[in-house]
N, C-alpha and C positions, 0 to 999 in steps of 0.2 A: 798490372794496373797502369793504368793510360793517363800519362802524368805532363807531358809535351806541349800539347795543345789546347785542352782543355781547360779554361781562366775559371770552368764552375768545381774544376777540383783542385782541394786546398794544395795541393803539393806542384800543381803549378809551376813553372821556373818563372812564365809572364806576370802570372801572380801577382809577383813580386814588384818587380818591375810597375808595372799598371797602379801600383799603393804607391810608390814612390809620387810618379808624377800626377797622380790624380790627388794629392796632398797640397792643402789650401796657399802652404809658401811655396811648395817649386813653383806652382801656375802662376809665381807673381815671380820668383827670384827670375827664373828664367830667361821672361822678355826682359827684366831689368836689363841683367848682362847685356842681352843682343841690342842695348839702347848705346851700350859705347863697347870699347874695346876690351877695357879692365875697369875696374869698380874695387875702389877700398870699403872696407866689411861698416863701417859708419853709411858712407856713401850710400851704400844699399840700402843700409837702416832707414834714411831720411827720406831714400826714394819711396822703399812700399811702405811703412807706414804702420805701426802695432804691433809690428813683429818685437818681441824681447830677442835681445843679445843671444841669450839661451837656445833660443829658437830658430834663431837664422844659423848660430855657428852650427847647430847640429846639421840643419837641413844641409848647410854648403860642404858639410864632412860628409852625410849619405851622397847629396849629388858628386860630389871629389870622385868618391869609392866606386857610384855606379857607371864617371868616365862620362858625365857629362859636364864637367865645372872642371878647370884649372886652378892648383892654389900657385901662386907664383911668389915666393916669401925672398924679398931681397937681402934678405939677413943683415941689415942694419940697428940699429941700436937709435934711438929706438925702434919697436918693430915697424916691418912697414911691409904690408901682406895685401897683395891684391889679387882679384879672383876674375876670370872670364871664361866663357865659353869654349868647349872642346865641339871638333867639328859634331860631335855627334850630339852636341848640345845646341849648337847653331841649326841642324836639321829639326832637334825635336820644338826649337822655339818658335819654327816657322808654321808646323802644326799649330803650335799654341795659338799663333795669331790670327789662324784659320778657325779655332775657338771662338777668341777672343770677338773676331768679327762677327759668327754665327751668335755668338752671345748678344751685341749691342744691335742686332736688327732683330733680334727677339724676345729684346729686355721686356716691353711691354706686356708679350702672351707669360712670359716666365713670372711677372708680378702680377700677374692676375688670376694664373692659377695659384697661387700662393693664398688659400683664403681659410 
């Protein structure tokens, strides 16, 4: 069974991968990060915006795991935990941006097929 290449069968390895970052917080946590160097987990919160606590610590624990986000925990008292970009997350944020752009010069046709 031909499981490598193919994103239309479920076993997949990119699969996987492809769910992660096509998930509505990386496509925001991500360029967050590439906006400074480190980012405290509030920080973030304030930047994007409706994300719960919940929500973000999980995303920045899959992004951690899949070696795109750094946690960087000073181990002070109190804590004091901040997060940024691995190169491999700095490559994938620059995609995003390349998104992001294709997004806002086609905001218009995307709200209008929306009917």
């Amino acid at each position: 069974m031909k499981t490598s290449a193919d994103v239309y069968v479920a076993a997949c390895p990119s699969r996987v991968a492809l769910e992660l970052i096509a998930s509505k917080w990386t496509l925001l946590i991500l360029p967050a990060l590439a906006e400074k160097k480190r980012m405290r987990n509030n920080e973030l919160m304030r930047r994007i915006g409706g994300v719960s606590q919940k929500m973000l610590t999980q995303t920045l624990r899959d992004l951690e795991r899949a070696g795109l986000v750094l946690r960087i925990d000073h181990k002070t008292v109190p804590p004091w935990v901040e997060y940024g970009l691995t190169p491999l997350g700095r490559s994938l944020s620059r995609t995003l941006t390349s998104l992001d752009r294709w997004v806002e010069k086609h905001q218009a046709e995307l709200n209008g097929g929306a009917r």
